[in-house]
C-alpha positions as CSV (number, residue, x, y, z in Angstrom):
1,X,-147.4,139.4,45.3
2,X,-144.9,139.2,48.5
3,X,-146.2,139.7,51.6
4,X,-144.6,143.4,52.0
5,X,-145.7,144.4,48.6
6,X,-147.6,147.0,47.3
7,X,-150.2,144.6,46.6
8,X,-152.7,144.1,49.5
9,X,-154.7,140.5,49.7
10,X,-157.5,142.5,50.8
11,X,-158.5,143.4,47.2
12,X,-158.2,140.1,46.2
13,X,-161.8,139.2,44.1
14,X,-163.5,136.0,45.0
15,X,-167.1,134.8,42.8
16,X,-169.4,133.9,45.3
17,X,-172.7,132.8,45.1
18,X,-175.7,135.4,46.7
19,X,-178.8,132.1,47.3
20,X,-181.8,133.6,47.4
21,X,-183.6,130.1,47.0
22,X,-182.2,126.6,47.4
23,X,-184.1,124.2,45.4
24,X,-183.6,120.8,44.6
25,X,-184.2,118.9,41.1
26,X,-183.1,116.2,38.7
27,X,-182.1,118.7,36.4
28,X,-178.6,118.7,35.2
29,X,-176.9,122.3,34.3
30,X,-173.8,122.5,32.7
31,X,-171.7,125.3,33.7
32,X,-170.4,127.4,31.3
33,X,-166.6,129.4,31.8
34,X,-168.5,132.8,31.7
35,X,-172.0,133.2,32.9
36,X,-173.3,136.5,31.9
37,X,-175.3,138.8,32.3
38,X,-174.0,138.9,35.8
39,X,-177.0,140.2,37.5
40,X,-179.9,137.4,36.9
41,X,-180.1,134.5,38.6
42,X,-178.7,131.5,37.7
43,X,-178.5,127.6,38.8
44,X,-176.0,125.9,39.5
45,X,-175.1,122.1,40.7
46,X,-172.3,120.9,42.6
47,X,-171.5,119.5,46.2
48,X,-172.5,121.6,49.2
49,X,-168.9,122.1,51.1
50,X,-167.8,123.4,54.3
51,X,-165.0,125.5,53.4
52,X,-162.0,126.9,55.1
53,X,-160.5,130.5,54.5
54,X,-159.2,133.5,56.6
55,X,-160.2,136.6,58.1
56,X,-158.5,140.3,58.8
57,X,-156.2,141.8,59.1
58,X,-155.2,140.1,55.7
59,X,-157.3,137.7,54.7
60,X,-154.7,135.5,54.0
61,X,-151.9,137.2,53.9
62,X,-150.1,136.0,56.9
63,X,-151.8,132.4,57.5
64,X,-150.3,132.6,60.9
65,X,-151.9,135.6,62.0
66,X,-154.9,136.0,60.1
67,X,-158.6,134.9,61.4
68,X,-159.5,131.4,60.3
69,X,-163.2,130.9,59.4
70,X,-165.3,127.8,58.3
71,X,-168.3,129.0,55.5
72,X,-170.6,127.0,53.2
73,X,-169.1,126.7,49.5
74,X,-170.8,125.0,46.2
75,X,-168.1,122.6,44.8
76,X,-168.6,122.6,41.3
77,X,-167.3,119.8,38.4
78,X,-166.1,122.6,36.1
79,X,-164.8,126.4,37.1
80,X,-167.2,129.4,36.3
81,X,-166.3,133.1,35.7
82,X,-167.8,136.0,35.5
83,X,-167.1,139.3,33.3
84,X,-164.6,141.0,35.4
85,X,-162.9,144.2,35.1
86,X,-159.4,144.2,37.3
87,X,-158.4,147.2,39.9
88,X,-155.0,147.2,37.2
89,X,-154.5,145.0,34.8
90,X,-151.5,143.1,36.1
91,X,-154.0,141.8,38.6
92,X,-156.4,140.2,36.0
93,X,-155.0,136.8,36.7
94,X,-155.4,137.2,40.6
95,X,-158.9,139.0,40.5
96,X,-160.4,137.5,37.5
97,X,-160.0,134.0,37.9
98,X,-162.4,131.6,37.3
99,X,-163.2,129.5,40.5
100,X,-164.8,125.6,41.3
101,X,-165.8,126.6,45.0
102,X,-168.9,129.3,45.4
103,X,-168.9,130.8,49.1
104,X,-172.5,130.9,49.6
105,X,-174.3,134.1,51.3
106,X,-177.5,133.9,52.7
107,X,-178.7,137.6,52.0
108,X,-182.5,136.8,51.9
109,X,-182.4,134.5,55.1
110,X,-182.8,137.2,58.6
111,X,-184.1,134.0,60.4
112,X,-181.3,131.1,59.6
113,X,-183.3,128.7,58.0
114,X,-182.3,128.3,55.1
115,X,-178.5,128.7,55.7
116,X,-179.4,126.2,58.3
117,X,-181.4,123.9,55.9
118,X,-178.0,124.1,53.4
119,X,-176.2,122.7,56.2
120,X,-178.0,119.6,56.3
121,X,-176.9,119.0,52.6
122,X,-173.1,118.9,53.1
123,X,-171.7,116.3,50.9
124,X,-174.8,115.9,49.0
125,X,-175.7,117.3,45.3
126,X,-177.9,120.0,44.6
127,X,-179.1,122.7,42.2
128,X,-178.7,126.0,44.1
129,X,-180.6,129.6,42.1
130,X,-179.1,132.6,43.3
131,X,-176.7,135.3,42.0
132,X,-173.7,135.7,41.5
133,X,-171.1,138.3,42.3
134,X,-167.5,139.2,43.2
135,X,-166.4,139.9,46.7
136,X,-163.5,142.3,47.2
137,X,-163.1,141.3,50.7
138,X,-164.5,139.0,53.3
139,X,-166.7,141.4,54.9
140,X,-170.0,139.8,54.7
């Protein structure tokens, strides 16, 4: 991609991480390179992160005049994927990617609290629940 092509970074695909639930346990899950079916929940462990990334008008595109934002990520040991089918296929290695780092959105939290309960955790371990899904842009 160059930064005049036809190839926008708004369409790039990121796997985030939809928490309906953080729970902690001793419980050690191993993640796997594909996780499927895609639309269960699943748990996960890593490190809770803050995490930097960018904003519109491109999301990346042109660092200097994008939007810079700070969200909550799961660090995990080994990269996860799931099934993925690419806008074209020449993207497949952009949009299909496996990642390490989850953004995490709070969808089933209108009150904060547990957003602001995952904040206390940053730089500890934990075993998150939740669902997981690709994002074509930053919008949420």
């Amino acid at each position: 991609m160059n930064r005049n092509g036809s190839r926008s970074a708004l369409l790039k695909r990121k796997t985030v991480l939809c928490i309906t639930g953080l729970f902690l346990s001793s419980r050690t899950v191993v993640a796997q390179v594909v996780l499927e079916p895609s639309d269960y929940p699943v748990t996960l462990q890593g490190t809770i992160r803050m995490a930097f990334g960018y904003d519109p008008p491109g999301y990346g595109e042109d660092k200097a005049h994008d939007g810079h934002i700070h969200y909550l990520a799961l660090q995990l040991d080994r990269p996860v994927n799931i099934p993925c089918t690419p806008e074209k296929e020449e993207y497949r290695a952009t949009e299909c990617q496996a990642t390490k780092r989850m953004r995490l959105i709070f969808d089933n939290d209108p009150d904060g609290k547990l957003e602001a309960a995952t904040k206390s955790l940053i730089g500890r371990r934990v075993n998150l629940l939740g669902v997981l899904e690709r994002q074509d842009t930053a919008e949420r």
